[in-house]
C-alpha positions as CSV (number, residue, x, y, z in Angstrom):
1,X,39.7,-52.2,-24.3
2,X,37.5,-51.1,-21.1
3,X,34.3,-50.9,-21.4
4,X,32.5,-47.3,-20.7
5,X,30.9,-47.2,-17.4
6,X,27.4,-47.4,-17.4
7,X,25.1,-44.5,-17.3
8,X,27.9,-42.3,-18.4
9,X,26.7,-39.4,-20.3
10,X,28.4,-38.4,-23.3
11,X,30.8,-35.3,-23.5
12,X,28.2,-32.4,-23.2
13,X,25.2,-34.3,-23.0
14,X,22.1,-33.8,-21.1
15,X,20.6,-36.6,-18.7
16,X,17.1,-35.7,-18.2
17,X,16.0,-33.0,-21.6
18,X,12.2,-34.1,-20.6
19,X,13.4,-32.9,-17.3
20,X,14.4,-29.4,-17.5
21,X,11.9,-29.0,-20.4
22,X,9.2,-29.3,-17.9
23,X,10.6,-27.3,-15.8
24,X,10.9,-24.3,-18.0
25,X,7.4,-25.0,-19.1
26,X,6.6,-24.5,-15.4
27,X,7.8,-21.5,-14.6
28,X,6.4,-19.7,-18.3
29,X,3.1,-21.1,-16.7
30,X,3.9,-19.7,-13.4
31,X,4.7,-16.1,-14.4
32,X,1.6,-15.9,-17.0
33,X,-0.2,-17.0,-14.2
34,X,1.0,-14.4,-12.1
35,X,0.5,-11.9,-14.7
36,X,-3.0,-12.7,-14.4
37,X,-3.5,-13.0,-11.2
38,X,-1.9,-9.8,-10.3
39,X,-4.4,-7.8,-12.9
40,X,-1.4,-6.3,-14.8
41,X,-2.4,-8.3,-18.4
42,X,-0.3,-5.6,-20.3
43,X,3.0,-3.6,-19.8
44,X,2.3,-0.3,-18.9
45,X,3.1,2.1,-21.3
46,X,5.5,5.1,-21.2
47,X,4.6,8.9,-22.2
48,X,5.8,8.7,-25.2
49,X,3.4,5.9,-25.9
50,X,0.8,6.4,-23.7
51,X,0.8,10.4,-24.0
52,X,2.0,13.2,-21.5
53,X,4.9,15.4,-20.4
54,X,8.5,13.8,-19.6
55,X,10.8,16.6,-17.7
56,X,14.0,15.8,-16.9
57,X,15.8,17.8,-14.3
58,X,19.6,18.1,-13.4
59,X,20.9,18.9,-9.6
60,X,23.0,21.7,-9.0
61,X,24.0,22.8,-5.7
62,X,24.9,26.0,-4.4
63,X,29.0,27.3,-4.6
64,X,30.7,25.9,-1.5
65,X,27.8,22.9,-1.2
66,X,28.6,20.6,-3.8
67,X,28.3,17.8,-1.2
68,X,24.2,18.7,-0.6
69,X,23.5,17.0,-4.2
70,X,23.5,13.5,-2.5
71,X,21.2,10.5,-2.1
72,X,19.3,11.7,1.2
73,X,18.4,15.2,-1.1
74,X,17.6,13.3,-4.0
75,X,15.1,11.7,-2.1
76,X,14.0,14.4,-0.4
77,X,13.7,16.5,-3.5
78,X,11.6,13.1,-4.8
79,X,8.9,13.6,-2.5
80,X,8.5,17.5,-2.9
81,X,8.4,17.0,-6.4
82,X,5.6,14.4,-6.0
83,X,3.6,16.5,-3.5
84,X,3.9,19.2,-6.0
85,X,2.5,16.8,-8.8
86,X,-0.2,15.6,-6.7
87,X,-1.3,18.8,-6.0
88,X,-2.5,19.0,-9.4
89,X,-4.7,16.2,-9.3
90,X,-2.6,13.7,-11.2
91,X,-2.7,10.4,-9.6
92,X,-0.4,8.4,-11.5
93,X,2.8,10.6,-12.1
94,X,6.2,9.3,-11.3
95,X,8.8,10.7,-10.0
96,X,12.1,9.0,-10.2
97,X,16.0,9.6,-9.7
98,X,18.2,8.4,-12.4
99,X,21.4,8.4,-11.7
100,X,23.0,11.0,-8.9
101,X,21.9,14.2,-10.2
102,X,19.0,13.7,-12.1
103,X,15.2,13.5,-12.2
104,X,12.5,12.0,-14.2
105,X,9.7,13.0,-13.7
106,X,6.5,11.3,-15.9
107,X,3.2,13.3,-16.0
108,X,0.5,11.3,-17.7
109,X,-1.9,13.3,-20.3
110,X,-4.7,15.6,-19.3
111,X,-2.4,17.4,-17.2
112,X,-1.6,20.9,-17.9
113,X,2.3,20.4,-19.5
114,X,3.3,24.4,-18.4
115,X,1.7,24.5,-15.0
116,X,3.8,20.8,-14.5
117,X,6.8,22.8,-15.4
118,X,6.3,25.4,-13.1
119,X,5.3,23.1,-10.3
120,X,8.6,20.5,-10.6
121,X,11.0,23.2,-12.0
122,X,11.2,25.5,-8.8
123,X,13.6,25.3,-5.9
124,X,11.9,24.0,-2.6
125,X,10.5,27.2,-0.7
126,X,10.8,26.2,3.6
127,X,9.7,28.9,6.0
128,X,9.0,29.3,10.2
129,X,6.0,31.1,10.5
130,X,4.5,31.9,14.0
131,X,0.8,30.0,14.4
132,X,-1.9,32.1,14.5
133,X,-5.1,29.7,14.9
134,X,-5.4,26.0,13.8
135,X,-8.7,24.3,13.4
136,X,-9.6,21.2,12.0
137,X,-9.8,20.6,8.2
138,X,-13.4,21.4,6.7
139,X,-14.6,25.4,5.3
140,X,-17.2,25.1,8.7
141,X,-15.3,26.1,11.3
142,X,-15.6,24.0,15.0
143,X,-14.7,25.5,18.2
144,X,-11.2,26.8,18.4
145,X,-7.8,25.0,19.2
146,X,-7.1,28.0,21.4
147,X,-9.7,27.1,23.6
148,X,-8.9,24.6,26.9
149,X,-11.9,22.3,26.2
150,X,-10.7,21.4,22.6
151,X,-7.8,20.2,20.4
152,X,-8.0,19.7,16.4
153,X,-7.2,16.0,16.9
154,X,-8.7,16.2,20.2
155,X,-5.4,14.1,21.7
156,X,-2.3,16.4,22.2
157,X,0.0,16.4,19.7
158,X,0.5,18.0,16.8
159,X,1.1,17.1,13.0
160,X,2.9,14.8,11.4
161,X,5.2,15.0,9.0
162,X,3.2,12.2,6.4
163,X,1.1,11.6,9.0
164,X,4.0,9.7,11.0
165,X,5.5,12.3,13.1
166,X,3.4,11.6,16.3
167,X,3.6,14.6,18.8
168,X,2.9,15.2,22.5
169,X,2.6,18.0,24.4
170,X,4.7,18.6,27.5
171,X,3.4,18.3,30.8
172,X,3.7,21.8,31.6
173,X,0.6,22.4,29.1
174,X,-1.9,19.5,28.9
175,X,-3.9,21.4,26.2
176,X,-0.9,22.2,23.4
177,X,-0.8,20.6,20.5
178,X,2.9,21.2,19.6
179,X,5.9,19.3,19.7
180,X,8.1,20.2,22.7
181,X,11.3,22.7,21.8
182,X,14.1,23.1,24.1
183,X,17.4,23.9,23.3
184,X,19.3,21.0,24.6
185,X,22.2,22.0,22.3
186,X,23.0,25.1,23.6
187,X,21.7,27.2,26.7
188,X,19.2,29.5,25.8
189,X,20.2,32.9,24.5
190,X,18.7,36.0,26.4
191,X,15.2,37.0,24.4
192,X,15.5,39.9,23.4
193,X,12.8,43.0,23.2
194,X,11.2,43.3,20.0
195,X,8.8,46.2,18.7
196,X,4.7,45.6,18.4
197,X,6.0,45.6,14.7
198,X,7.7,42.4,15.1
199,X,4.7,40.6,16.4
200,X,2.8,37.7,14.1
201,X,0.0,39.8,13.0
202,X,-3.6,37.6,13.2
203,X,-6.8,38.3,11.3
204,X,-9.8,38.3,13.5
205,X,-11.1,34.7,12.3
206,X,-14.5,33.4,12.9
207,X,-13.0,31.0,15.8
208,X,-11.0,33.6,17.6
209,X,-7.9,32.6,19.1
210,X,-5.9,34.8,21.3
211,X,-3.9,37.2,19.1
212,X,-1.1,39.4,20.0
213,X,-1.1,42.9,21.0
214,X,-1.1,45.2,17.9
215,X,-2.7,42.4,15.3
216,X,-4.4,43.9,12.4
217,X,-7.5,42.4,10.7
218,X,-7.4,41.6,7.4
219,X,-11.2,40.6,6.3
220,X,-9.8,39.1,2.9
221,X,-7.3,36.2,4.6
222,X,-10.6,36.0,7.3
223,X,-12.6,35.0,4.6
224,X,-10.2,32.5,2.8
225,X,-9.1,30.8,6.2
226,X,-12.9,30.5,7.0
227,X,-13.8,28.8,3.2
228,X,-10.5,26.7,3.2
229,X,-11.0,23.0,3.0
230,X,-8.0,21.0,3.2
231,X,-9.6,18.0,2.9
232,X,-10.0,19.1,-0.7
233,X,-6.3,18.0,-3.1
234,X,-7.0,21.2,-5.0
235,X,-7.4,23.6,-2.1
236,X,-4.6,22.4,-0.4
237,X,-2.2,23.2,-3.4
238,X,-3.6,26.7,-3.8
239,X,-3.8,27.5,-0.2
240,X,-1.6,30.4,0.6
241,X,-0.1,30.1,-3.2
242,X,0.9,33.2,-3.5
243,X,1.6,34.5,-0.1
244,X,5.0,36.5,-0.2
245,X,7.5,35.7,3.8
246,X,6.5,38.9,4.8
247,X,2.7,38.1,4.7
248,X,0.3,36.5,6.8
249,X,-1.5,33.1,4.6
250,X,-3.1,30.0,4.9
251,X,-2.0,26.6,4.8
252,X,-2.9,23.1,5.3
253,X,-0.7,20.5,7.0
254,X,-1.4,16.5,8.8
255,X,-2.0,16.1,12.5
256,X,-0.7,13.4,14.4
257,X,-3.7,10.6,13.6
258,X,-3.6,11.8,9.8
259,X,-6.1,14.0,9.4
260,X,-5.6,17.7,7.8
261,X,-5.5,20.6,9.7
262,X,-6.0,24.4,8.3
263,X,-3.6,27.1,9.6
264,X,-3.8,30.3,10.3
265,X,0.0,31.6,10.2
266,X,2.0,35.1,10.4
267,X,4.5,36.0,8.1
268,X,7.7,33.9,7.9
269,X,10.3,34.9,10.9
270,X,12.6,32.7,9.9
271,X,13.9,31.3,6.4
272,X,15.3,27.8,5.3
273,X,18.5,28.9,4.6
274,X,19.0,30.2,8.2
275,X,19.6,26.6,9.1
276,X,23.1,25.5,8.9
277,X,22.1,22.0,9.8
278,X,19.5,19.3,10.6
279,X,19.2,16.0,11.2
280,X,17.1,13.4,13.0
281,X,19.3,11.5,16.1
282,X,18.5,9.2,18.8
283,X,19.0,11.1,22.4
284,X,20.7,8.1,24.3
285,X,19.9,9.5,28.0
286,X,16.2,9.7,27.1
287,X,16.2,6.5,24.3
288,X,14.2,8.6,21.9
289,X,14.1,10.0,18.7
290,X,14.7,13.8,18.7
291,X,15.6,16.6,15.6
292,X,18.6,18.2,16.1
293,X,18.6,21.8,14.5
294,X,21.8,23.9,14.3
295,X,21.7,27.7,13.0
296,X,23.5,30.4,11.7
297,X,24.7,33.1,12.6
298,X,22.1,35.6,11.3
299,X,19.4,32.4,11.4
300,X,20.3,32.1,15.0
301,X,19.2,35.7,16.0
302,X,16.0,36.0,14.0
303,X,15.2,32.7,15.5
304,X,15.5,33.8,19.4
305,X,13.8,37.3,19.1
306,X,10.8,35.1,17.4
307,X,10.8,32.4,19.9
308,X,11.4,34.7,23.0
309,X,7.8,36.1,21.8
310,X,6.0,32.9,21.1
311,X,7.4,31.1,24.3
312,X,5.1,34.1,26.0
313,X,1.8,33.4,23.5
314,X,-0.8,30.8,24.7
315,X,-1.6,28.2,22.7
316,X,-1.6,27.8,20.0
317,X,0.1,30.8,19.4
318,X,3.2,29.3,20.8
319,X,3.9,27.0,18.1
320,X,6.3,27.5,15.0
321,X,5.0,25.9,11.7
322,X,7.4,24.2,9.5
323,X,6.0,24.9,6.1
324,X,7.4,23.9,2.8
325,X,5.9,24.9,-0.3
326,X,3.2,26.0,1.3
327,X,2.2,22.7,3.4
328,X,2.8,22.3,7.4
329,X,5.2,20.0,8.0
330,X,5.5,20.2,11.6
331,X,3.9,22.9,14.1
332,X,6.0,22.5,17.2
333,X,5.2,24.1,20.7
334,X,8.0,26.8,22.1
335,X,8.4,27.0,25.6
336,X,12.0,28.9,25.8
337,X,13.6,31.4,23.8
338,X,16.2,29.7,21.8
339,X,19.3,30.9,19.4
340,X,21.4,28.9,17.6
341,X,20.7,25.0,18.2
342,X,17.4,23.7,19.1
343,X,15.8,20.3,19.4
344,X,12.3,18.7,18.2
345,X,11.4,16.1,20.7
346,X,7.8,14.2,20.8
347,X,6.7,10.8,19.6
348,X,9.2,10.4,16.8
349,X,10.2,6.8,15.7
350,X,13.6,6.5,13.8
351,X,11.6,7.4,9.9
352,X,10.0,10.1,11.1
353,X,12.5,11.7,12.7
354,X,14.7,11.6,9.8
355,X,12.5,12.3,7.3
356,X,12.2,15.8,9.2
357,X,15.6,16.2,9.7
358,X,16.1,15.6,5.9
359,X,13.1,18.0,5.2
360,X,15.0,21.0,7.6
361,X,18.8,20.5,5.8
362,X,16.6,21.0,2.3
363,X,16.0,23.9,3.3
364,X,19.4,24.5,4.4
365,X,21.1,22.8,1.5
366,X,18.9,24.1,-1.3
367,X,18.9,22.1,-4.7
368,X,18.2,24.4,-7.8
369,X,17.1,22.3,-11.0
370,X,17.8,22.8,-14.4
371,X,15.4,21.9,-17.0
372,X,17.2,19.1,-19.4
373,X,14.9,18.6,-21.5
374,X,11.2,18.6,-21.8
375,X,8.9,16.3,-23.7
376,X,5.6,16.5,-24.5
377,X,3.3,13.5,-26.9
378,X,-0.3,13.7,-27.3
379,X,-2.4,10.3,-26.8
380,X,-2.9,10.3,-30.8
381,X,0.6,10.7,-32.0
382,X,1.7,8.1,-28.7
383,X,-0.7,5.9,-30.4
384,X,1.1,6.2,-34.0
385,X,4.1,5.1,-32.3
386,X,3.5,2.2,-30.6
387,X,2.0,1.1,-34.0
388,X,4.9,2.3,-36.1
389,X,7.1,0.3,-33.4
390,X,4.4,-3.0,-33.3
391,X,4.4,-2.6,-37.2
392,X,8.6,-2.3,-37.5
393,X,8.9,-5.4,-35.1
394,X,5.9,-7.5,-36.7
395,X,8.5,-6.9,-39.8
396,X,11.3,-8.0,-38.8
397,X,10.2,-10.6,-37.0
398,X,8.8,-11.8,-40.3
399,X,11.8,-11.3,-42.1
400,X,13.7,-13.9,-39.2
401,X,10.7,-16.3,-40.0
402,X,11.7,-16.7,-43.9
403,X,14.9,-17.1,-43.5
404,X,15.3,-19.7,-41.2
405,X,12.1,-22.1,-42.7
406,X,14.5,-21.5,-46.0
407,X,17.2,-22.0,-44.9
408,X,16.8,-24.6,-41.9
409,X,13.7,-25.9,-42.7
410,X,12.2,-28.4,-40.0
411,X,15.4,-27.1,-37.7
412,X,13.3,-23.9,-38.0
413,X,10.2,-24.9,-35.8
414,X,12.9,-25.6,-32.4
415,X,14.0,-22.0,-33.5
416,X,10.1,-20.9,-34.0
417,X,9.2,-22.3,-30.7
418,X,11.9,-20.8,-29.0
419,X,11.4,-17.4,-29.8
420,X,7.7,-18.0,-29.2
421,X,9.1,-19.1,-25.3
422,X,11.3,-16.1,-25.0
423,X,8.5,-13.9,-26.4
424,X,6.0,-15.0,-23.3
425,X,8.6,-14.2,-21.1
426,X,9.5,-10.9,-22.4
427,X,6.2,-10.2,-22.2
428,X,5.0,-11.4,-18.8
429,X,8.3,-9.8,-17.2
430,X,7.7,-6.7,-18.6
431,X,3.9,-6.8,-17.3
432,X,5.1,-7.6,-14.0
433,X,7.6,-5.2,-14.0
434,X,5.1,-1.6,-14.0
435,X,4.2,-2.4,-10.7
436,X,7.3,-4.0,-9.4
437,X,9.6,-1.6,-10.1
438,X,8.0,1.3,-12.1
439,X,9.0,0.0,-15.8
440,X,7.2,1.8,-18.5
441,X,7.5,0.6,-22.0
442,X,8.8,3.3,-23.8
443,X,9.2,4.1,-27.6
444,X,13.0,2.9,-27.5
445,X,12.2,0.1,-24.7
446,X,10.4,-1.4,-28.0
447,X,13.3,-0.8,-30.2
448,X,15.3,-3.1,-27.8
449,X,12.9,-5.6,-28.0
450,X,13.2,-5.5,-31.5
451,X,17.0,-5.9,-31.8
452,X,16.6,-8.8,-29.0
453,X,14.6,-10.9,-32.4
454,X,18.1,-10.9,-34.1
455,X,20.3,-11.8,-31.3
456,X,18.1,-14.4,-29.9
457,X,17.7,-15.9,-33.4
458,X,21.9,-15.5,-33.4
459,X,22.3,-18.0,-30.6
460,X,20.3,-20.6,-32.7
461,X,22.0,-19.9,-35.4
462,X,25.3,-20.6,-34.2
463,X,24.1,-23.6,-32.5
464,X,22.1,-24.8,-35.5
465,X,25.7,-24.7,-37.8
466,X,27.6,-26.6,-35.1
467,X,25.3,-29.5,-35.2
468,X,25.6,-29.3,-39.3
469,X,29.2,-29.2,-38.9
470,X,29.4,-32.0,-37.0
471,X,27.3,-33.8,-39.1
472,X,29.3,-32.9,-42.0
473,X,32.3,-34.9,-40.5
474,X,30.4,-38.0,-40.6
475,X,28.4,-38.1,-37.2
476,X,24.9,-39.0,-36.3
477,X,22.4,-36.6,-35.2
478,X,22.4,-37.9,-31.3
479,X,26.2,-37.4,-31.0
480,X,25.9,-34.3,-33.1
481,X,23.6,-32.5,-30.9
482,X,25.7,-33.6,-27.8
483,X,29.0,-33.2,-29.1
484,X,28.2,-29.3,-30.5
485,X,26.5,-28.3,-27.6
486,X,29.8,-27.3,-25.4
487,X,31.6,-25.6,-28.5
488,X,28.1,-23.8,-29.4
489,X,27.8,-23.1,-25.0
490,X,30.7,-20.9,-25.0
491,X,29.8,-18.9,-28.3
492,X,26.6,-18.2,-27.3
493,X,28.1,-17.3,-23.8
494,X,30.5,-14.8,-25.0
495,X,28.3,-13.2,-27.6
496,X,25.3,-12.5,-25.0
497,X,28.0,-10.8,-22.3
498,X,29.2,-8.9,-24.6
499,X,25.4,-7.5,-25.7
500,X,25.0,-7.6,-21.8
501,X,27.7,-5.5,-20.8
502,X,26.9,-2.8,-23.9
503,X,23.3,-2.8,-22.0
504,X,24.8,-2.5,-18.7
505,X,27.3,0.8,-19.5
506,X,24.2,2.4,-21.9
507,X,22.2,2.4,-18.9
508,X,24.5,3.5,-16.1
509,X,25.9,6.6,-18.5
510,X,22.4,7.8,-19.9
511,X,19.2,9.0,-18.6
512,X,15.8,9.6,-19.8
513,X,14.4,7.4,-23.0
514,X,17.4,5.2,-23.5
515,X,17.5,3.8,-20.6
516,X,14.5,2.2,-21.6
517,X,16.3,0.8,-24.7
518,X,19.1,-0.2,-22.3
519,X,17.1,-1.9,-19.9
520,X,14.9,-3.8,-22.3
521,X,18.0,-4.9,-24.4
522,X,19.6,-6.1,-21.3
523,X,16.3,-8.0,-20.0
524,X,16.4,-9.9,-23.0
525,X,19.8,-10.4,-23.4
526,X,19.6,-12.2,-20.1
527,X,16.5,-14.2,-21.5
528,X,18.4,-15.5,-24.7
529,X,20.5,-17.2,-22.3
530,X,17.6,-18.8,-19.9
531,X,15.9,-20.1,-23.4
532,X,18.7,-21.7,-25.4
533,X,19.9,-23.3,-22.0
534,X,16.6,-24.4,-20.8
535,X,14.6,-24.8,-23.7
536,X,16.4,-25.3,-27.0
537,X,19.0,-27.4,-25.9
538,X,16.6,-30.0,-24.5
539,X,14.0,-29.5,-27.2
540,X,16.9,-30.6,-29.7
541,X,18.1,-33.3,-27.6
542,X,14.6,-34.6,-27.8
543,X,13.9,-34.1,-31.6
544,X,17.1,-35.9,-32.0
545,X,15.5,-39.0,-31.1
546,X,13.0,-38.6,-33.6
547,X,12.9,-40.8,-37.2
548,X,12.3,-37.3,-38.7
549,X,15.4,-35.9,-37.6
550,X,18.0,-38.8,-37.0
551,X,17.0,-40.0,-40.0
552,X,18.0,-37.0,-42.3
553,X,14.6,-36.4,-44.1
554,X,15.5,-34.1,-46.2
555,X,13.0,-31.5,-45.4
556,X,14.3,-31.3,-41.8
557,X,17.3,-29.4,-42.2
558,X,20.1,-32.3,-41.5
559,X,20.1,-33.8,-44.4
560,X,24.0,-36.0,-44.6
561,X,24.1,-35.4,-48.3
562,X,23.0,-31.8,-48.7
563,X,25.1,-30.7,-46.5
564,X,27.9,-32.5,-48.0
565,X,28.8,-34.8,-45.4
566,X,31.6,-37.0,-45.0
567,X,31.7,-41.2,-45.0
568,X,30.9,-42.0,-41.4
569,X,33.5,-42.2,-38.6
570,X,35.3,-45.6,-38.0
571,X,37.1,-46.6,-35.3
572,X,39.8,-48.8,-36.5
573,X,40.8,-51.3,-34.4
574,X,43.6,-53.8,-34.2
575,X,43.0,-57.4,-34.7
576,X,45.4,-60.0,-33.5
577,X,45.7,-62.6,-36.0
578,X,45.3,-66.1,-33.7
579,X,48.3,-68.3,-33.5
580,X,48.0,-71.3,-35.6
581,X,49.1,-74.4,-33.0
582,X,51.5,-75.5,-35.2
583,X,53.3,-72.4,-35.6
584,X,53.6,-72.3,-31.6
């Protein structure tokens, strides 16, 4: 018989258990340590834990533009949404996409749940409106952009849109502040006469900038444009709240170094459904970054009478805000009268560019919301919850204990410290996870964790009977543990894809709350399988080697004769009787 190679390890066993059991230990070290070092010591909690309003909104395009509810508009629609929230003084809102048509969006308590609703509920309102005076942000009011000798940013250019749109003025007019317009699409249309009645009418303002012929005062928008302070979050929501398109208002909007500007602006010429299409392209004559702008038919003709009249203004009155929802996007200059395509040229890099682009097919595109469901949990009853849910796992967790120190007994302290190791991970993920990726622990999130105690204690269980059953045919503990491993390996194995894969198709087909249960189930799913692999199996391996264990004692669980085990394995062999001399 051939002797067995040596250093050959036997079937399913494990070189170096000290090894990877270090190794584990290392990285549960390395991500409490990063939990700590990071500052985020707890998960952060969801609304219905932590208190607030949940709304969850549903896409729907208009007839004929099913195609507008897509990723780019999501987005878009994402940032509006938060601009709105923000407006309302809530710092730590989120506003997320889940799946393709819907949207989360997380208001955290102390916020007023009905003006929320009104704020996120609406459809995005964009509007052109001719530029009637622009100053720098602040209720005192500095020398006025009209004049030569001063700009709001004092550097030409105009806004931004978020501060990254960088503008600058043509070289026909050193002193604008606007974006140059031409339309490099499409020759430019004829300008047509218009009536005094057409013309932007301008307040007289403190800082008076040149105002068309037949401009009528209005003392009440005087007095808000002079008080207005954009630098203030709230004053920039309410400015120009309730102006109707056919008034003159207010607004805020970014110049092209960041800081806020207050506007002065006529009534809206021009609507965002009067643009067929936009979208941010790189000119490859000129190698920069450029809006493209297409419109329709009746878009096209309100948008060259007004920009046959503004291309005739000084500045600033020749520029054409961009406002949406009541903020200036973009305030670019007009030096042509333009019809049915038009460009936005100036110091745009590719982002900003399409980002503008997206901001101008919103408007085209339009996505209405419907209201899915709304959810609103004050801080005490969040707090019952998470108690109720603490107290409901604490339970069954409890429950798991008993039965495996009866029923294992000292086999229950590798199960113990196992789900002790998948606990500190659980929880250090989860901690790390708020500010990774946004995950909030939510009321079901802690109902997955929960069913994770029974299937985590499942994969023990099924390895702790395979080492009893081998031991029941006769075996040692050593071989036991090696020999059950691979038969336990794939059980384990096909029991946590299967829990996986329910995880996986819960989350993809729901939204709201049970994704949280989805995601949380499918976390530790993935966890069971890191701990018995890295952890258990070597921890066992090691124990094995212990008098304690090897040795049956009967509190620790293996015990030969309670559990019934077998006379131990023989190998018979065959011995050749030797052949007497004589009988040769």
């Amino acid at each position: 018989m051939a002797a067995p190679k040596k250093g050959r390890k036997a079937p399913g066993g494990q070189g170096k258990p000290g090894r990877t059991l270090a190794l584990m230990l290392i990285v549960m070290a390395g991500l409490v340590g990063g939990m700590f070092w990071s500052g985020e010591t707890t998960p952060r909690l969801g609304i219905d834990l932590a208190g607030g309003t949940t709304i969850t909104l549903k896409a729907e395009a208009e007839p004929g533009k099913e195609s507008a509810v897509n990723e780019t508009n999501m987005n878009t629609a994402v940032g509006i949404i938060e601009r709105r929230v923000n407006g309302l003084g809530v710092s730590e809102a989120e506003v997320q996409t889940q799946g393709k048509e819907n949207i989360i969006v997380n208001i955290p308590k102390g916020t007023n749940s009905e003006q929320a609703q009104k704020q996120v509920g609406t459809t995005a309102q964009l509007f052109f409106r001719p530029v009637l005076n622009v100053v720098p942000a602040g209720p005192a009011n500095p020398e006025p952009t009209g004049s030569p000798s001063a700009s709001p940013s004092g550097k030409p250019g105009d806004k931004a849109t978020d501060g990254k749109d960088k503008a600058t003025a043509p070289s026909s007019s050193p002193t604008t502040q606007g974006r140059a317009v031409t339309d490099a699409l499409k020759a430019p249309s004829p300008s047509p006469s218009g009536a005094a009645s057409d013309q932007p009418k301008a307040p007289e303002s403190p800082n008076p900038a040149p105002t068309p012929s037949g401009a009528a005062a209005n003392p009440e928008l005087e007095k808000q444009f002079a008080a207005l302070n954009c630098l203030d979050p709230k004053a920039r929501s309410n400015a120009g709240k309730d102006a109707k398109p056919e008034q003159a208002t207010v607004a805020c909007g970014k110049n092209s170094v960041g800081g806020w500007e207050k506007y002065l602006l006529g009534p809206a010429e021009v609507d965002g459904k009067d643009v067929d299409d936009a979208k941010g392209v790189l000119d490859p004559q000129r190698g920069i970054w450029i809006v493209q702008m297409d419109f329709t038919g009746a878009g096209s003709k309100k948008f060259a009478k007004i920009t046959g009249k503004l291309s005739q203004q000084p500045s600033p009155m020749n520029q054409f805000a961009i406002v949406l929802d009541g903020e200036v996007v973009s305030a670019p200059q007009v030096n042509q009268t333009l019809s049915a395509s038009a460009e936005i040229s100036g110091s745009f890099d590719q982002q900003s560019a399409q980002d503008l682009g997206n901001i101008l097919s919103y408007g085209a595109l339009p996505l209405s919301f419907e209201q899915q469901s709304v959810t609103t949990v004050t801080a005490a009853l969040g707090g019952e919850q998470l108690k109720a849910g603490l107290i409901a796992g604490a339970i069954g967790l409890a429950l798991v204990v008993i039965y495996l120190v009866v029923y294992y007994r000292g086999l229950s302290l590798v199960a113990l410290l196992s789900l002790l190791a998948s606990a500190i991970l659980t929880y250090a993920l989860m901690s790390l996870l708020g500010p990774a990726i946004g995950f909030a622990l939510n009321l079901p999130a802690v109902c997955g964790a929960i069913v994770a105690i029974g299937i985590t204690a499942d994969s023990f269980i099924v390895y702790f009977e395979r080492i009893r059953d081998e031991i029941r045919e006769g075996r040692t503990l050593r071989p036991a543990v090696e020999r059950a491993w691979p038969r336990a390996r794939r059980t384990i194995l096909v029991s946590d894809f299967v829990s996986f894969l329910a995880a996986a198709v819960l989350f993809i087909v729901t939204v709201g709350k049970v994704q949280g249960f989805a995601f949380t189930l499918g976390l530790t799913t993935l966890l069971d399988v890191v701990v018995v692999f890295f952890f258990t199996k070597p921890l066992m391996t090691l124990l094995a080697r212990t008098k304690f264990f090897a040795g049956g004692h009967p509190w620790s669980g293996l015990d030969p004769k309670r559990l019934g085990a077998k006379p131990p394995l023989r190998r018979s062999r065959r011995v050749s009787a030797p052949v007497h001399p004589k009988e040769a």
